[in-house]
PDB file of N, CA, C and O in Angstrom:
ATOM      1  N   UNK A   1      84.201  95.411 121.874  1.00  0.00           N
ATOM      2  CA  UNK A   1      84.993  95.304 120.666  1.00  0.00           C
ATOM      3  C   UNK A   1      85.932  96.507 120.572  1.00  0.00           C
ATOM      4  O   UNK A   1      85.493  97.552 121.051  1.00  0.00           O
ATOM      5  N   UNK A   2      87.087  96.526 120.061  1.00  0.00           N
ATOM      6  CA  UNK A   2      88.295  97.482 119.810  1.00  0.00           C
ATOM      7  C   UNK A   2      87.638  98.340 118.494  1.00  0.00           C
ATOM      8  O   UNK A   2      87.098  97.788 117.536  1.00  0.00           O
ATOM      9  N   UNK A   3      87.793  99.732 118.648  1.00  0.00           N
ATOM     10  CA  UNK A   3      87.740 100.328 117.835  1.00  0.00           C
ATOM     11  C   UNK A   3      88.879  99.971 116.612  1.00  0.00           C
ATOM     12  O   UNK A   3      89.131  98.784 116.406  1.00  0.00           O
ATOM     13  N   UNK A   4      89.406 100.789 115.989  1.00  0.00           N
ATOM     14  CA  UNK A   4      90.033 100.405 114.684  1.00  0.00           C
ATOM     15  C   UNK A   4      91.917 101.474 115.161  1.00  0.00           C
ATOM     16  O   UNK A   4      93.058 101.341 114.720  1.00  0.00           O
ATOM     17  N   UNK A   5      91.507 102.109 115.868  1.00  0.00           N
ATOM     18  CA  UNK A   5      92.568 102.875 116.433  1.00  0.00           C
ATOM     19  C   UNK A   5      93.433 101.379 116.904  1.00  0.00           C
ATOM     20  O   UNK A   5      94.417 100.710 116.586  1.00  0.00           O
ATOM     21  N   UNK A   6      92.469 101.406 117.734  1.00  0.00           N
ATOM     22  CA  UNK A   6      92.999 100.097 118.937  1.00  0.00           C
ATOM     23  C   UNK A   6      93.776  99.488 118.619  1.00  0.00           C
ATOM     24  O   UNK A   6      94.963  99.583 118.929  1.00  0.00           O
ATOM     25  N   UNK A   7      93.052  98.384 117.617  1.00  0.00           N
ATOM     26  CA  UNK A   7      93.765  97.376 117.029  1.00  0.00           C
ATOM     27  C   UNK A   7      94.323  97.592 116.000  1.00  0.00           C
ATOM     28  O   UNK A   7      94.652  96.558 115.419  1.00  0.00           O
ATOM     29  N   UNK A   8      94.695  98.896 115.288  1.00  0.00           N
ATOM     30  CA  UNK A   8      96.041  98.801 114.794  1.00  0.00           C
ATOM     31  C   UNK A   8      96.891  98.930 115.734  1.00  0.00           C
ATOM     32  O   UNK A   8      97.748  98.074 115.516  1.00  0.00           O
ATOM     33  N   UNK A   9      97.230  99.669 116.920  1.00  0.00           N
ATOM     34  CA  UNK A   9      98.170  99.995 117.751  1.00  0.00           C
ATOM     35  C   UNK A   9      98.404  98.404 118.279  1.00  0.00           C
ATOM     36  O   UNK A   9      99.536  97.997 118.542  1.00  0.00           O
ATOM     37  N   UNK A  10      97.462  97.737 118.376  1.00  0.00           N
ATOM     38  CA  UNK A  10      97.805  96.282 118.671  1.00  0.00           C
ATOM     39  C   UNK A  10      98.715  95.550 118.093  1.00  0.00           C
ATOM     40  O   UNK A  10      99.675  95.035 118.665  1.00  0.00           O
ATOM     41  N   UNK A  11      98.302  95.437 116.312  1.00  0.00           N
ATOM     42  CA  UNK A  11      98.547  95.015 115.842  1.00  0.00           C
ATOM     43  C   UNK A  11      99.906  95.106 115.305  1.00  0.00           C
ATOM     44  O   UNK A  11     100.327  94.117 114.704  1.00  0.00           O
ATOM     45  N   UNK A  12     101.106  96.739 115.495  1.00  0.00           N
ATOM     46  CA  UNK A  12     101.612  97.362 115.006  1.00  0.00           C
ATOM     47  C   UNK A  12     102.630  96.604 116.237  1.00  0.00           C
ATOM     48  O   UNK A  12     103.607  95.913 115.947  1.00  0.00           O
ATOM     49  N   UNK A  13     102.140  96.917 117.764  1.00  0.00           N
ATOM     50  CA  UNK A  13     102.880  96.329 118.760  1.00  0.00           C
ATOM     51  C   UNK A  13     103.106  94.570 118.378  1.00  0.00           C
ATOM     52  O   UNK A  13     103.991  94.105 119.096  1.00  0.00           O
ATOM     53  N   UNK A  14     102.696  93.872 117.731  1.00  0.00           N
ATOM     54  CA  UNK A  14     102.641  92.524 117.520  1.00  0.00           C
ATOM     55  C   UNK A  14     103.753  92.075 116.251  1.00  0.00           C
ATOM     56  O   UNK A  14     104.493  91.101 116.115  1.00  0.00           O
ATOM     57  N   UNK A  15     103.530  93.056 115.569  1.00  0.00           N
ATOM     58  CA  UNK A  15     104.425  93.277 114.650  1.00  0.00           C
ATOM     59  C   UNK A  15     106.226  93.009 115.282  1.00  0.00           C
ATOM     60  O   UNK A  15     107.057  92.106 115.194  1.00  0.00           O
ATOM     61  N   UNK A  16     106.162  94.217 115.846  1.00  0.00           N
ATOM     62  CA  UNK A  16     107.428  94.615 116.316  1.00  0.00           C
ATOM     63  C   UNK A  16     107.697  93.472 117.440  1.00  0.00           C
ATOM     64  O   UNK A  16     108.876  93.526 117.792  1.00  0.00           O
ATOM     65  N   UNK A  17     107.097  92.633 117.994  1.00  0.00           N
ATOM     66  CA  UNK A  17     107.185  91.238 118.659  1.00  0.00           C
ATOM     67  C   UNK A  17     107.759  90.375 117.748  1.00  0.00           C
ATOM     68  O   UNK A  17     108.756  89.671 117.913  1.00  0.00           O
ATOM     69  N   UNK A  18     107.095  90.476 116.830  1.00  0.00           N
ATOM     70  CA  UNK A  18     107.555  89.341 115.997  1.00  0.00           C
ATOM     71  C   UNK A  18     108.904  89.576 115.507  1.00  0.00           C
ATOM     72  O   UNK A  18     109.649  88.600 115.595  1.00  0.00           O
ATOM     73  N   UNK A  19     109.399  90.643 115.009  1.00  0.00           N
ATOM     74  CA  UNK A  19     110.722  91.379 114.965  1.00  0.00           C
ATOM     75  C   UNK A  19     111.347  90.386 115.823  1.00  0.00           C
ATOM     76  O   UNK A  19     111.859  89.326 115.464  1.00  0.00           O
ATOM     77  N   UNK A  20     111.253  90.815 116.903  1.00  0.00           N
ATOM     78  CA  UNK A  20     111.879  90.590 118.232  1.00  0.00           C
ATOM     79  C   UNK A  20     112.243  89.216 117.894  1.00  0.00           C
ATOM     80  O   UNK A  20     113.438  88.927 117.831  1.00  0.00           O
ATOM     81  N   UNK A  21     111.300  88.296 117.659  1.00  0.00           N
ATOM     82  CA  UNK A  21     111.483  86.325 117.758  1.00  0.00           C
ATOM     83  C   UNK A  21     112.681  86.292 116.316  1.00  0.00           C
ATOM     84  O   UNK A  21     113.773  85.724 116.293  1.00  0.00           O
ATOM     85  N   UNK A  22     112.117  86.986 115.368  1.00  0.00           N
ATOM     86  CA  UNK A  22     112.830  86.489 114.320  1.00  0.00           C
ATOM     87  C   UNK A  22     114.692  86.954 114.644  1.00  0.00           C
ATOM     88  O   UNK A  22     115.728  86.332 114.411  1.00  0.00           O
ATOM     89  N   UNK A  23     114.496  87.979 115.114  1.00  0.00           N
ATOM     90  CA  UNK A  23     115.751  88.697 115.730  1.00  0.00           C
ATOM     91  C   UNK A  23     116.765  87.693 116.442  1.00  0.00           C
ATOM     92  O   UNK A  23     117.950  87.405 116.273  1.00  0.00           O
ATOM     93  N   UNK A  24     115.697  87.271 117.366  1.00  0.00           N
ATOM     94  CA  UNK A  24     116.602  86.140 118.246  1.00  0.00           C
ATOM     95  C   UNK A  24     116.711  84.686 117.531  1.00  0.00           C
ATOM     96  O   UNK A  24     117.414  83.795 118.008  1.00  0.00           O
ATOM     97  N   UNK A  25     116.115  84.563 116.600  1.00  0.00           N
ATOM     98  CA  UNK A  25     116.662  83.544 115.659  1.00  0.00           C
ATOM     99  C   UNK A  25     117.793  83.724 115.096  1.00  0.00           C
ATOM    100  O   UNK A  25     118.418  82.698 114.828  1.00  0.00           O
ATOM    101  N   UNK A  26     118.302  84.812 114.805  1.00  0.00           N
ATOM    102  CA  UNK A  26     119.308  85.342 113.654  1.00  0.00           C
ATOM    103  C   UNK A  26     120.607  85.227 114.843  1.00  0.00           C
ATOM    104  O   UNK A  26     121.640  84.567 114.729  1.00  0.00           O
ATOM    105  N   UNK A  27     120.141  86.181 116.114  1.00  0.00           N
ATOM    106  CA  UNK A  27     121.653  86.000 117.482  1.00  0.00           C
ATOM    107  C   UNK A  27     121.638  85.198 117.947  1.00  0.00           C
ATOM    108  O   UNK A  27     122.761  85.045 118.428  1.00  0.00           O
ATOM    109  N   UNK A  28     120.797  84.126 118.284  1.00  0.00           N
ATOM    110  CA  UNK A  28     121.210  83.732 119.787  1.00  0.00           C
ATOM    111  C   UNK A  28     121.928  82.303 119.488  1.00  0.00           C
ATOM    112  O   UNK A  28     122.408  81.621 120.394  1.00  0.00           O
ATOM    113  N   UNK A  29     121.946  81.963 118.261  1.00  0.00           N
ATOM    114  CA  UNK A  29     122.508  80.981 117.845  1.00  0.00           C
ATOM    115  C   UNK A  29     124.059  81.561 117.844  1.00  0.00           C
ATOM    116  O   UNK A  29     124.914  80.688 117.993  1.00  0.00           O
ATOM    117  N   UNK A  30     124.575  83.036 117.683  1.00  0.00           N
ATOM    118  CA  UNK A  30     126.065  83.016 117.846  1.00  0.00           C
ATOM    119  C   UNK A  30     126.416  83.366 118.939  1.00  0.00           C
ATOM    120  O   UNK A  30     127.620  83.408 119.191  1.00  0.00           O
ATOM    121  N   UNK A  31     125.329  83.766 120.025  1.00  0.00           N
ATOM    122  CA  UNK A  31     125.814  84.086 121.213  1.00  0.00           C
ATOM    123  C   UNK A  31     125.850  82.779 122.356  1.00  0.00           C
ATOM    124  O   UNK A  31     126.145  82.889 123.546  1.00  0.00           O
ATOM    125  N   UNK A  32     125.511  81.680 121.722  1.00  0.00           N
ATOM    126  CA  UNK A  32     125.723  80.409 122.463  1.00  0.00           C
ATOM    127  C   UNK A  32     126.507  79.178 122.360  1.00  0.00           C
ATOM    128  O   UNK A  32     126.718  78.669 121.259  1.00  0.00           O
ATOM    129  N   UNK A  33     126.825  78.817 123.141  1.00  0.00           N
ATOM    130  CA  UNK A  33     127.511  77.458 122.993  1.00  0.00           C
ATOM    131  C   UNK A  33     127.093  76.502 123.110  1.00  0.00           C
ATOM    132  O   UNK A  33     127.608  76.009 124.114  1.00  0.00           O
ATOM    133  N   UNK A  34     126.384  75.820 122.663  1.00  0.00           N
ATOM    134  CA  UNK A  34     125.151  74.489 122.550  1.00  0.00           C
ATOM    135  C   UNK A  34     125.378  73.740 121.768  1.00  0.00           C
ATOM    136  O   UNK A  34     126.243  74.065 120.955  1.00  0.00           O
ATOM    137  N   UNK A  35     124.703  72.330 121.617  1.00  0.00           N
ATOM    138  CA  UNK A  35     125.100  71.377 121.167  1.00  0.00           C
ATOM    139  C   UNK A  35     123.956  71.971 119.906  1.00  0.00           C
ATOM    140  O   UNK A  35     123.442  73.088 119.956  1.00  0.00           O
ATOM    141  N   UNK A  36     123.616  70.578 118.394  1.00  0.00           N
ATOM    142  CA  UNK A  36     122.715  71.480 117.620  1.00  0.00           C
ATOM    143  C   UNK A  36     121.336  70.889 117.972  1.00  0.00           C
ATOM    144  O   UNK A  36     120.264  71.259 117.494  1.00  0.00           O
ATOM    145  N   UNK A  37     121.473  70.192 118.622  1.00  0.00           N
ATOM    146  CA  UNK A  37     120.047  70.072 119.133  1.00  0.00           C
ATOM    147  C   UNK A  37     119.371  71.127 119.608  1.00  0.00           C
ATOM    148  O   UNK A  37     118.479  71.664 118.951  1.00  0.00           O
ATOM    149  N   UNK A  38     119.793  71.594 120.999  1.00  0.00           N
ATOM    150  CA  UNK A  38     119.024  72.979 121.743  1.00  0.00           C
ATOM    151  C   UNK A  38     119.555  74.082 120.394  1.00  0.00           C
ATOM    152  O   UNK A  38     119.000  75.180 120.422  1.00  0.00           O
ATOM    153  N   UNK A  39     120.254  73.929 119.606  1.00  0.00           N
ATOM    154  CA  UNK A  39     120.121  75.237 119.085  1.00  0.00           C
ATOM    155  C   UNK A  39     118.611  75.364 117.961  1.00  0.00           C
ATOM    156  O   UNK A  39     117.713  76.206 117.952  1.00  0.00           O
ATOM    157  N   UNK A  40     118.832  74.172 117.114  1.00  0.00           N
ATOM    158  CA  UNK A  40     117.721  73.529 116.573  1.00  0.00           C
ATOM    159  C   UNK A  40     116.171  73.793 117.448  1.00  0.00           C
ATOM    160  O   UNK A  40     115.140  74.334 117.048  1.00  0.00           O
ATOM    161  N   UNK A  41     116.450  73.265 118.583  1.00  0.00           N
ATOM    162  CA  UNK A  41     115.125  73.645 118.884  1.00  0.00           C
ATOM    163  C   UNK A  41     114.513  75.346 119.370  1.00  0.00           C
ATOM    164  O   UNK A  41     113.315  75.564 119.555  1.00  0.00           O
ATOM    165  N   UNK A  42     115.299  76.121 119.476  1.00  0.00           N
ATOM    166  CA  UNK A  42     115.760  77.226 119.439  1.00  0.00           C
ATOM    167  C   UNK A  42     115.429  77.696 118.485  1.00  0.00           C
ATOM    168  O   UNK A  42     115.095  78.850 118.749  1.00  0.00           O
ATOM    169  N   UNK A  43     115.312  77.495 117.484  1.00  0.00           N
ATOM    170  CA  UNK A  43     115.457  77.885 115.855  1.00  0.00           C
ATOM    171  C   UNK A  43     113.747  77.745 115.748  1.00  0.00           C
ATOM    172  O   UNK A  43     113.222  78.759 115.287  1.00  0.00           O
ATOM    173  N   UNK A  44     112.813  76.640 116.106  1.00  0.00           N
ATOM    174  CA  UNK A  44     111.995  75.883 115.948  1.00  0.00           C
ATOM    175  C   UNK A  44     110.904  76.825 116.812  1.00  0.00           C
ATOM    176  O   UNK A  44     109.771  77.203 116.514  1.00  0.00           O
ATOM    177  N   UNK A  45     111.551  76.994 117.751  1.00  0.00           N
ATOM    178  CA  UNK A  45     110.616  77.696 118.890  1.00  0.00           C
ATOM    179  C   UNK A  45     110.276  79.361 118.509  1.00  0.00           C
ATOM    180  O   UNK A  45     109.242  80.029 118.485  1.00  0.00           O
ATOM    181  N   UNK A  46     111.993  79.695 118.175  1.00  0.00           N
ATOM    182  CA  UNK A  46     111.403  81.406 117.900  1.00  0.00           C
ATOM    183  C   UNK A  46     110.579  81.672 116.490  1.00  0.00           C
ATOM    184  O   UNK A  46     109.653  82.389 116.109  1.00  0.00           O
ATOM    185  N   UNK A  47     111.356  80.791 116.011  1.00  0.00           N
ATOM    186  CA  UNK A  47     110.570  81.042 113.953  1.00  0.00           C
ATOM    187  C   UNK A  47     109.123  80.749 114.725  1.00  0.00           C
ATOM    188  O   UNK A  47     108.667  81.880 114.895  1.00  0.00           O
ATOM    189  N   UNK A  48     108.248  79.864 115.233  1.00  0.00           N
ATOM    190  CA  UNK A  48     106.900  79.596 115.334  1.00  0.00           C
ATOM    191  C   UNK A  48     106.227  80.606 116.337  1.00  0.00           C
ATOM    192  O   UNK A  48     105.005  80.699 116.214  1.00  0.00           O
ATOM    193  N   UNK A  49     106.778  81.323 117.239  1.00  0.00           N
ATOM    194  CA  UNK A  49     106.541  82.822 117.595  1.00  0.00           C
ATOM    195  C   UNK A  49     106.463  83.805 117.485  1.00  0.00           C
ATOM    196  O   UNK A  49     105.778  84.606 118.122  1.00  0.00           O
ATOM    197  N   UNK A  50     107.493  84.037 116.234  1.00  0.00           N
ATOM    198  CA  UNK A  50     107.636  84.869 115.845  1.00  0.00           C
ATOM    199  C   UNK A  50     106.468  84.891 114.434  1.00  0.00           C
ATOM    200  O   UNK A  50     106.143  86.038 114.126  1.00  0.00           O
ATOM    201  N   UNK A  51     105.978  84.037 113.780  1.00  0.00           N
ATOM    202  CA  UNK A  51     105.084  83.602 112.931  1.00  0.00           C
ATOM    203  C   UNK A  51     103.584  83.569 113.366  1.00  0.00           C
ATOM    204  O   UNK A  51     102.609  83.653 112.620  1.00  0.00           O
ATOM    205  N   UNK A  52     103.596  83.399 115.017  1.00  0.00           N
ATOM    206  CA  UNK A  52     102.463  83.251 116.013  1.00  0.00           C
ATOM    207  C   UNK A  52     102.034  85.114 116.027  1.00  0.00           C
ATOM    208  O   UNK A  52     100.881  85.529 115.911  1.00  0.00           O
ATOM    209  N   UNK A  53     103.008  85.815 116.160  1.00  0.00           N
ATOM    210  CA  UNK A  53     102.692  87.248 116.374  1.00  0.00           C
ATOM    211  C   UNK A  53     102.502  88.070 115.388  1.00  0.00           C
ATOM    212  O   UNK A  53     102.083  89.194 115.664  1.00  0.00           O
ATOM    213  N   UNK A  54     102.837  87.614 113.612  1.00  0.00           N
ATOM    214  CA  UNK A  54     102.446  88.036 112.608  1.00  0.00           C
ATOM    215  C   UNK A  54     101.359  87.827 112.500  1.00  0.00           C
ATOM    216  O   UNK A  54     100.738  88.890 112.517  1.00  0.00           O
ATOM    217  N   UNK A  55     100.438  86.593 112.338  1.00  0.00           N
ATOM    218  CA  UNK A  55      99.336  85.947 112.376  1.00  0.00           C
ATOM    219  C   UNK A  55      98.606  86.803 112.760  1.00  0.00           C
ATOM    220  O   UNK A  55      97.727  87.303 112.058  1.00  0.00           O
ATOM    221  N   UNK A  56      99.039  87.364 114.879  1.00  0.00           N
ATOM    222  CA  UNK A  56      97.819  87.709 115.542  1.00  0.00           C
ATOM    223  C   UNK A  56      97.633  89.307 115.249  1.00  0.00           C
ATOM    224  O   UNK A  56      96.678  90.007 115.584  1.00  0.00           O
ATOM    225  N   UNK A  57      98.857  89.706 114.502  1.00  0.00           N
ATOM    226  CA  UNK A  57      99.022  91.167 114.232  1.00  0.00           C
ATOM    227  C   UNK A  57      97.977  91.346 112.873  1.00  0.00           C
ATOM    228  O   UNK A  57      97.257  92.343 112.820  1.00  0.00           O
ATOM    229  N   UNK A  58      97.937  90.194 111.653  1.00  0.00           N
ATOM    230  CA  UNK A  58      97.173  90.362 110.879  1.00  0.00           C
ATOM    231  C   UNK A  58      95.659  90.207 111.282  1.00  0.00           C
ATOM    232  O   UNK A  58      94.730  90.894 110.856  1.00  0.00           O
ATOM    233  N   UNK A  59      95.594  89.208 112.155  1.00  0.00           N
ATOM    234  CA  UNK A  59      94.402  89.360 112.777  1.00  0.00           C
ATOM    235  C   UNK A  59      93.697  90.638 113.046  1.00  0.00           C
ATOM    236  O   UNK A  59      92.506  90.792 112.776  1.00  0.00           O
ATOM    237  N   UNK A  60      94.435  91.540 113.575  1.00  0.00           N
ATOM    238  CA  UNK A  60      93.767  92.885 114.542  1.00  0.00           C
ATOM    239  C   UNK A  60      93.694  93.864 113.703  1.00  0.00           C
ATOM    240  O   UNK A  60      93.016  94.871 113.909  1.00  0.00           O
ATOM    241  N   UNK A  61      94.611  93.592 112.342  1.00  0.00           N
ATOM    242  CA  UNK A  61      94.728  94.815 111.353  1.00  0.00           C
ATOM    243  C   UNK A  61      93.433  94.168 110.275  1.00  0.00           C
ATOM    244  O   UNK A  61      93.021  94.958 109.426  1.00  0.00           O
ATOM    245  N   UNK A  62      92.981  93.152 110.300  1.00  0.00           N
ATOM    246  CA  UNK A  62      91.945  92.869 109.412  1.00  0.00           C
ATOM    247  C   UNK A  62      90.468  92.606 110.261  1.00  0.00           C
ATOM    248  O   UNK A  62      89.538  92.008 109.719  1.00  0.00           O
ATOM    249  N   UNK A  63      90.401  93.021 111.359  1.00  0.00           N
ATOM    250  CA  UNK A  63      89.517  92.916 112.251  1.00  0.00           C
ATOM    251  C   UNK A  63      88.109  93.560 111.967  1.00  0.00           C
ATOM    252  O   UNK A  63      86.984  93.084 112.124  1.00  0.00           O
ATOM    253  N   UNK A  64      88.505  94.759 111.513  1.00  0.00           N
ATOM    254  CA  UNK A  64      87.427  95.799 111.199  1.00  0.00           C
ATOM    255  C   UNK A  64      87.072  95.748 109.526  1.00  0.00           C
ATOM    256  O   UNK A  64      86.103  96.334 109.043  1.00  0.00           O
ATOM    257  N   UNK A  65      88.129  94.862 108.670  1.00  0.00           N
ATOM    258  CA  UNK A  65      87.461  95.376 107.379  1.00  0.00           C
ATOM    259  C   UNK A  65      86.601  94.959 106.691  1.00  0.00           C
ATOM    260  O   UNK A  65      86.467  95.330 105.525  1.00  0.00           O
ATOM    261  N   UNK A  66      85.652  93.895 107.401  1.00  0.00           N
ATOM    262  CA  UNK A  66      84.824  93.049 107.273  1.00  0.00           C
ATOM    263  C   UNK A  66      83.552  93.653 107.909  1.00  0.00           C
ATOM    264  O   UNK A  66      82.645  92.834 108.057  1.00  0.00           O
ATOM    265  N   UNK A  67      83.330  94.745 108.261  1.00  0.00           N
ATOM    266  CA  UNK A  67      82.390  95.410 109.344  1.00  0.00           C
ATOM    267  C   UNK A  67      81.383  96.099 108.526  1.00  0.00           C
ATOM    268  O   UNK A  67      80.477  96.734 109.068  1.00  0.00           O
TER     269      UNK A  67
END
């Protein structure tokens, strides 16, 4: 099991992932030329990754407070 150090540093790195997805939701739709389908699904894919890495970040930050 992760000490409590651990998995905040986990959790903190998961964070800043998720940054990352929501980030590329916001550009990559103006840095492309696509029809709105692939952009749509684009949209679909990073929002649920980026939502996937909040999740696992709350996960690791609430890991220990139940102990």
């Amino acid at each position: 099991m992760l000490d409590n150090q651990w998995s905040t540093i986990i959790a903190d790195l998961f964070i800043n992932l998720a940054a990352g997805w929501f980030g590329a939701v916001v550009i990559a739709p103006m840095l492309a030329d696509h029809t709105f389908f692939v952009d749509l699904t684009g949209f679909i894919a990073n929002t649920l990754c980026g939502m996937m890495s909040l999740y696992t970040a709350y996960k690791f930050r609430t890991m220990h407070t139940y102990e």
